[in-house]
Every structure is written in structure tokens, then in C-alpha cells.
C-alpha positions in Angstrom: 6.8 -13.8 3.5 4.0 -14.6 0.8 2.3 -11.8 2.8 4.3 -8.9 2.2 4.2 -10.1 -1.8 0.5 -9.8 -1.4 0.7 -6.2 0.5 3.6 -4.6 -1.8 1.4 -5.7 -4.9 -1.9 -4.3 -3.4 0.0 -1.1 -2.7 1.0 -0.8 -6.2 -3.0 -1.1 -7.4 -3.9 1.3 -5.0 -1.2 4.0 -6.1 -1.6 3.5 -9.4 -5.7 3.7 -9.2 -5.4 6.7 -7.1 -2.3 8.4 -8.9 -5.5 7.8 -12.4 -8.1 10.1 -10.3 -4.8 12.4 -9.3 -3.8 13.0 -13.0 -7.7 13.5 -13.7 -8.6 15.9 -10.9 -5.3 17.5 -9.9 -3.5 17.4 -13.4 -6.1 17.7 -15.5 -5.8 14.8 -17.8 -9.0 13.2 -19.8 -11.5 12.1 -17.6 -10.7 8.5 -19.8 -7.9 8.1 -16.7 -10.9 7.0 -14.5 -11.3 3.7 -16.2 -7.7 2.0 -15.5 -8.1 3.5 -12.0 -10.9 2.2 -11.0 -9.7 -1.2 -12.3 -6.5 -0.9 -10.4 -8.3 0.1 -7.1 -10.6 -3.2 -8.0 -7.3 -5.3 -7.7 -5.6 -3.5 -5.0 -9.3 -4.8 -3.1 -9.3 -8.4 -4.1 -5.0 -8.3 -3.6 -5.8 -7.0 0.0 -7.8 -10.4 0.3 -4.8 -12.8 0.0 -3.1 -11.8 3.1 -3.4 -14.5 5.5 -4.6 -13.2 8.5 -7.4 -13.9 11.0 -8.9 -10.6 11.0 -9.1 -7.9 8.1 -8.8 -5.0 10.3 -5.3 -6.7 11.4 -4.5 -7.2 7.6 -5.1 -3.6 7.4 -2.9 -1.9 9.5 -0.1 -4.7 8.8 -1.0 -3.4 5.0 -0.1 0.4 6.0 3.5 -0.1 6.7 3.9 -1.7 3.4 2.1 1.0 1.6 4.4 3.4 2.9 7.2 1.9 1.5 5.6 1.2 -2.0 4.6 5.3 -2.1 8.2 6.1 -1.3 9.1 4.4 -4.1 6.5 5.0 -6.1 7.3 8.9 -5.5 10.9 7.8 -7.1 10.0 5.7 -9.8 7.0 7.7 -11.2 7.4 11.3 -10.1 10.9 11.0 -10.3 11.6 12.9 -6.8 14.3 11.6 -4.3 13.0 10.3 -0.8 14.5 11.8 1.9 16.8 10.0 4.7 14.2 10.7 7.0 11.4 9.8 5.0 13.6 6.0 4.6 13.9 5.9 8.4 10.2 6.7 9.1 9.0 3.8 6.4 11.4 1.6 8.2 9.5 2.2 11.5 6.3 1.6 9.8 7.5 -2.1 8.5 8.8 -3.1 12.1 5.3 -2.0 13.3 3.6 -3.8 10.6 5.2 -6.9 11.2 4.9 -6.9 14.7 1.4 -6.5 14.1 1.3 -9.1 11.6 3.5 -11.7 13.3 3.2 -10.8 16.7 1.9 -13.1 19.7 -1.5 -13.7 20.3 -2.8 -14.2 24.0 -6.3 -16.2 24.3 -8.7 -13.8 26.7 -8.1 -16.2 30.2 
């Protein structure tokens, strides 16, 4: 379970460090919103890292079901806009597949 503590807090970083660059480049806010982003993105990288898994690539697409589910609620939170039902369902979906990916069986190569 420590995992997906790791995986929603390493989603937050990497919102938050891209939503900086977003309000920058899209919003046009001070270039000044560069600095915390890149400092977030920093921490959603060394975050990512605490994941126990024997392979990063494996962490990583565990990592994109969870990430889903932070930028839903991110989107509610911070851009104050409603998720829809079918944007719930499709984020649950993504968590099944994560943890299967995650926790699933490994076969040794015969």
C-alpha cells in the first residue's frame, strides 16, 4: 500500500510542476512560475524512486493509473471543474490495470 502513497504524491509534484509551465506558457503568468515547477517536477522524479518495484519501466506504467486519478482531482481541487461519471469509471479502470501490473504474478522464463 506504501506504493500507491509514493505514486499519488509523485502525481501531485508532477501536476503541480507542469500546471507552473501551464500558467507560464498557456496563461501567461511571470516566467518566475518556472522556478517552483521545476522544483516540483525534481520531487515528483526522486518520489517516482520510492516505489518498490524490480523494474522502473513496471513502476511506470503502475504510476500512470495513479496519475490519472490525482489529475481528476486535481482538475476538481485546483480548476474547480466537476469530473464526469465517465471520466470516474475510466480512472477506475486505469487503477485495476495498474495494480495488476504492480501486484501481478511473475513467471520465471522456463
Amino acid at each position: 500500500m506504501l506504493n500507491y502513497l509514493w505514486f499519488f504524491l509523485a502525481a501531485l509534484f508532477e501536476i503541480a510542476g507542469c500546471y507552473a509551465f501551464w500558467m507560464w506558457l498557456r496563461l501567461g503568468k511571470s516566467v518566475w512560475w518556472v522556478a517552483p515547477g521545476l522544483l516540483s517536477l525534481t520531487l515528483f522524479a526522486l518520489l517516482l524512486t520510492r516505489v518498490e518495484a524490480a523494474y522502473a519501466g513496471r513502476a511506470y506504467a503502475a504510476y500512470g493509473g495513479i496519475y490519472i486519478v490525482a489529475s481528476l482531482l486535481w482538475l476538481m481541487v485546483v480548476e474547480k471543474t466537476r469530473p464526469l461519471a465517465s471520466d470516474w469509471l475510466g480512472a477506475a479502470l486505469c487503477v485495476a490495470g495498474a495494480s495488476i501490473i504492480l501486484f501481478g504474478p511473475r513467471f520465471s522464463p522456463s
